[in-house]
N, C-alpha and C positions, 0 to 999 in steps of 0.2 A: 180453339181461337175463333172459328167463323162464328160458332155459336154466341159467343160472346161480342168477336165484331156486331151482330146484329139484333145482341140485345143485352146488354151490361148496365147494371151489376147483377150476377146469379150467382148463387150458393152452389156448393160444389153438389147437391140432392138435384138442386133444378136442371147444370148442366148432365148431370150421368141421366137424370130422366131423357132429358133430349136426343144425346149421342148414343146410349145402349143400346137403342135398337137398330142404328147402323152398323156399330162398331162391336158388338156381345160384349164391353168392356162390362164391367162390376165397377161398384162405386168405391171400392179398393183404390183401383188402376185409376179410376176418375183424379182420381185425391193424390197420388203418387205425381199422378201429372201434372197434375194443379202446385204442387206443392215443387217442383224444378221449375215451373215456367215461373212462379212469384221467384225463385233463387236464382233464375236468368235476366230475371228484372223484367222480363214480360208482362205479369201481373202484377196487381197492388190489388193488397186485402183490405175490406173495412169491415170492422165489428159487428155485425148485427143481432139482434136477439134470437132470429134464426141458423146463426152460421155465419160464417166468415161470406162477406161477399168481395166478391172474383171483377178487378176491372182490367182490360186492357190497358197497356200502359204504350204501346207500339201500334202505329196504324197500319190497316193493314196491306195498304198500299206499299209503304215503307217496309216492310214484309215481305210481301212480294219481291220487291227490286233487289233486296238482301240473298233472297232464294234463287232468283232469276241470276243474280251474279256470282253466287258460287256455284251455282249448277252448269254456268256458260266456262268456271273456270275450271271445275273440277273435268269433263268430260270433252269440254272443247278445247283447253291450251286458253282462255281469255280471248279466244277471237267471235265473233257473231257471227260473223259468214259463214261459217261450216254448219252454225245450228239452224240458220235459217235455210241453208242448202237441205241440212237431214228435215226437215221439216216439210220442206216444196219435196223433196221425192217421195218422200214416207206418209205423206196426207195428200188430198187433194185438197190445192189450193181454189179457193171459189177467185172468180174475177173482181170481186170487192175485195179480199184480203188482197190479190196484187196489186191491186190501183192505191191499197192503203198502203205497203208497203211503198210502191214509188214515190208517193205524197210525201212519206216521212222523209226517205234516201232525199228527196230535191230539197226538203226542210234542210237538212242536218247540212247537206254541202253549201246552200247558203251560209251558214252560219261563221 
């Protein structure tokens, strides 16, 4: 998907060229995946004379937030304060992430 967030439309050749040599996938595995994310409604294909071209159909913003909320619900109970706790012990917090997190926390209580 990032590959495609940042550059669609690519035929399932262009994206295994890109990700192989992160991932050792085969352009098998490419196409297997390619071929559930279009049957999760993720992608939309269009014809081309090279191959099927691969577009995102989901931003990946919207994506993220999807990820971010089952991940807060599968491991945290649906609460955010425990992740942002495991977070502040488990990493060091730089003085800009706290000042952004208070920024948001006085955001959201206004609201």
């Amino acid at each position: 998907m990032e590959v495609l967030w940042g550059t669609a439309p690519l035929t399932a050749a262009h994206i295994a060229e890109q990700i192989s040599p992160k991932t050792g996938w085969h352009r098998k595995t490419v196409n297997t995946l390619l071929a559930r994310l279009v049957k999760k409604e993720a992608l939309a294909t269009t014809p081309s004379p090279g191959g099927k071209l691969y577009s995102p159909l989901i931003k990946r913003d919207d994506y993220a937030g999807a990820m971010a909320g089952s991940m807060v619900n599968r491991l945290f109970g649906g609460r955010v304060a425990p992740l942002v706790a495991h977070f502040a012990e488990s990493q060091s917090l730089s003085e800009r992430d706290i000042d952004e997190l208070k920024d948001l926390l006085r955001e959201l209580s206004d609201e």
